[in-house]
C-alpha positions in Angstrom: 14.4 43.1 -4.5 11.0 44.4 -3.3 11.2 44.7 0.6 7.5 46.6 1.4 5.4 44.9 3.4 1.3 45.4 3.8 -0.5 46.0 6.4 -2.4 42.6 6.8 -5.4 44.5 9.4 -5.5 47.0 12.4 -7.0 46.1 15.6 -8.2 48.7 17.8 -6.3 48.1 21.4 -9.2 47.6 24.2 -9.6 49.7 26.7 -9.9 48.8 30.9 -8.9 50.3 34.2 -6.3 49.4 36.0 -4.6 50.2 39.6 -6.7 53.0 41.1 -8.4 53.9 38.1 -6.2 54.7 35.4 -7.7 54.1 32.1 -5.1 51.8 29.6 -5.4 50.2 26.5 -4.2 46.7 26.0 -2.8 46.1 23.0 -1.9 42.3 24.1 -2.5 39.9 25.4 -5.7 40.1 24.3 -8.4 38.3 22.3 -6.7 38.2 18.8 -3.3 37.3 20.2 -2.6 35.4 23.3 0.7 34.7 23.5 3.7 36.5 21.9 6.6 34.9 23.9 8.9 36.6 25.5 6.4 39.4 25.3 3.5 39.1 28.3 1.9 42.5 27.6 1.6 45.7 26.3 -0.4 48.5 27.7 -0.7 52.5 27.1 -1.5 54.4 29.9 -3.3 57.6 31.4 -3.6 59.6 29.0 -5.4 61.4 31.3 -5.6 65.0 33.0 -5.8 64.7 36.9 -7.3 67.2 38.8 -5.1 68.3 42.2 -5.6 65.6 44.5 -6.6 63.2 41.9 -3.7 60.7 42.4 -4.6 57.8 40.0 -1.9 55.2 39.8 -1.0 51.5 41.0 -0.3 51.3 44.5 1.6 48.4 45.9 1.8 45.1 44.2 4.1 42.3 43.4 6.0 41.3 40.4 7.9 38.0 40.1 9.9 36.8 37.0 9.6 39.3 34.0 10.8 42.5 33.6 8.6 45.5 33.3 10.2 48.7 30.6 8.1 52.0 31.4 8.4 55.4 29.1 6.6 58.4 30.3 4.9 60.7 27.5 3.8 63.1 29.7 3.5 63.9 33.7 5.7 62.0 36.4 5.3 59.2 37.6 7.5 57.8 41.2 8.1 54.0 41.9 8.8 52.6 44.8 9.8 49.0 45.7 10.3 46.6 48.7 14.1 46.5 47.7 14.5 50.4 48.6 14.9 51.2 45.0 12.5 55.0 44.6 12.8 57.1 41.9 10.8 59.3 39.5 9.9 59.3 36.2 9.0 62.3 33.8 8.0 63.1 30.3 10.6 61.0 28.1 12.0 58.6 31.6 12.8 55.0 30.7 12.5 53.2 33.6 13.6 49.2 33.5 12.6 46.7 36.4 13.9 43.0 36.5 11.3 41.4 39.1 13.5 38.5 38.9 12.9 36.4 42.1 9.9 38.6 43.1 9.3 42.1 44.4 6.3 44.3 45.8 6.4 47.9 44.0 4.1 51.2 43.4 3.8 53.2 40.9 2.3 56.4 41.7 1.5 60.2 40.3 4.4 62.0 42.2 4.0 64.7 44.7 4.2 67.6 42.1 1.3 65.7 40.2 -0.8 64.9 43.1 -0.4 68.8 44.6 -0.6 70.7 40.7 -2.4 68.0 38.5 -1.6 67.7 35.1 -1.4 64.8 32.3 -0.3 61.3 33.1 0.4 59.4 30.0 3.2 56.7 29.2 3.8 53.3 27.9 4.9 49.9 29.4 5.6 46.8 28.3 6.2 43.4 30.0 9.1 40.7 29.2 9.4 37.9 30.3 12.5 36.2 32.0 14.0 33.5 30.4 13.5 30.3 32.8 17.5 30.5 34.3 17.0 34.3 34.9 13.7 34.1 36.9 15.0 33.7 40.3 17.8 36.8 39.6 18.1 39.2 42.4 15.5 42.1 41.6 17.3 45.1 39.8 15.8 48.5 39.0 17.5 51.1 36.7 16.1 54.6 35.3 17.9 56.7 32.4 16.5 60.4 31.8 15.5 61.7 29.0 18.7 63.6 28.5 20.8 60.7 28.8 19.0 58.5 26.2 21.1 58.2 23.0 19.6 59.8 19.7 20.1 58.7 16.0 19.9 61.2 13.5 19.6 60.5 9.5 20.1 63.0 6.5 16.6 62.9 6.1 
C-alpha cells in the first residue's frame, strides 16, 4: 500500500504588523482558508533583531474563549496577565494559555531583551475552546525547554 501524499500547492504566508510593531506572517486565517475549526490562527513572529531599547511586542490586551500555544525560536519573551500569572519565555519555551472565560495579558520583549537587544522570533497558534469549555476559569502553564520530552529514532 502506497501511503505518499503530494504536495497539492504552497502558499506563501502574508505578512502584517501586529502589537507594537512586530512583523508576523499569517499563515491562516487568511484569504485561501478561512476557517479550519478548532484552529483560529496561525502566526510566525519577530524574526527580528531589536536594537537596545527597541521593545517591540503586544502590550495589554484581552483574550476570551480559545487558547493561545506560544514556542520561542529565539530571544525571550515575558507575559503577564490580569490573573497574576508572569513568566518568561526563552529560545525553545512552550507557553500554553486557556483564556477561558476572558483575561487581559502582555506579551512583551523581557528586560534582558529590552536592556541588550537581540532576536525575537517564535511561533503561536490559536485554538479554540469547545462551546462547554469557554467560560473555564483562565489557566496559564509554561514548560522549558529542558523539561520538554524528546523522541529519538535509529535514524
Amino acid at each position: 500500500m502506497d501511503n505518499k501524499r503530494t504536495l497539492s500547492r504552497v502558499l506563501e504566508a502574508p505578512q502584517a504588523m501586529e502589537g507594537e510593531g512586530v512583523p508576523i506572517r499569517r499563515a491562516f486565517p487568511s484569504h485561501e482558508f478561512s476557517q479550519l475549526d478548532p484552529f483560529l490562527l496561525f502566526d510566525h513572529f519577530g524574526g527580528v533583531t531589536l536594537k537596545p531599547g527597541e521593545a517591540k511586542g503586544f502590550p495589554d490586551h484581552p483574550h476570551r474563549g480559545f487558547e493561545t500555544v506560544t514556542y520561542m525560536l529565539a530571544g525571550e519573551f515575558e507575559h503577564r496577565d490580569s490573573f497574576g500569572h508572569h513568566g518568561v519565555l526563552k529560545a525553545g519555551d512552550v507557553q500554553w494559555m486557556t483564556a477561558g472565560s476572558g483575561l487581559v495579558h502582555s506579551e512583551t520583549p523581557a528586560r534582558s531583551m529590552f536592556e541588550n537587544g537581540g532576536r525575537l522570533e517564535g511561533f503561536q497558534i490559536w485554538v479554540n475552546l469547545p462551546k462547554r469549555d469557554k467560560m473555564k476559569a483562565p489557566h496559564y502553564q509554561e514548560l522549558s525547554a529542558s523539561n520538554i520530552p524528546t523522541a529519538h529514532s535509529g535514524d
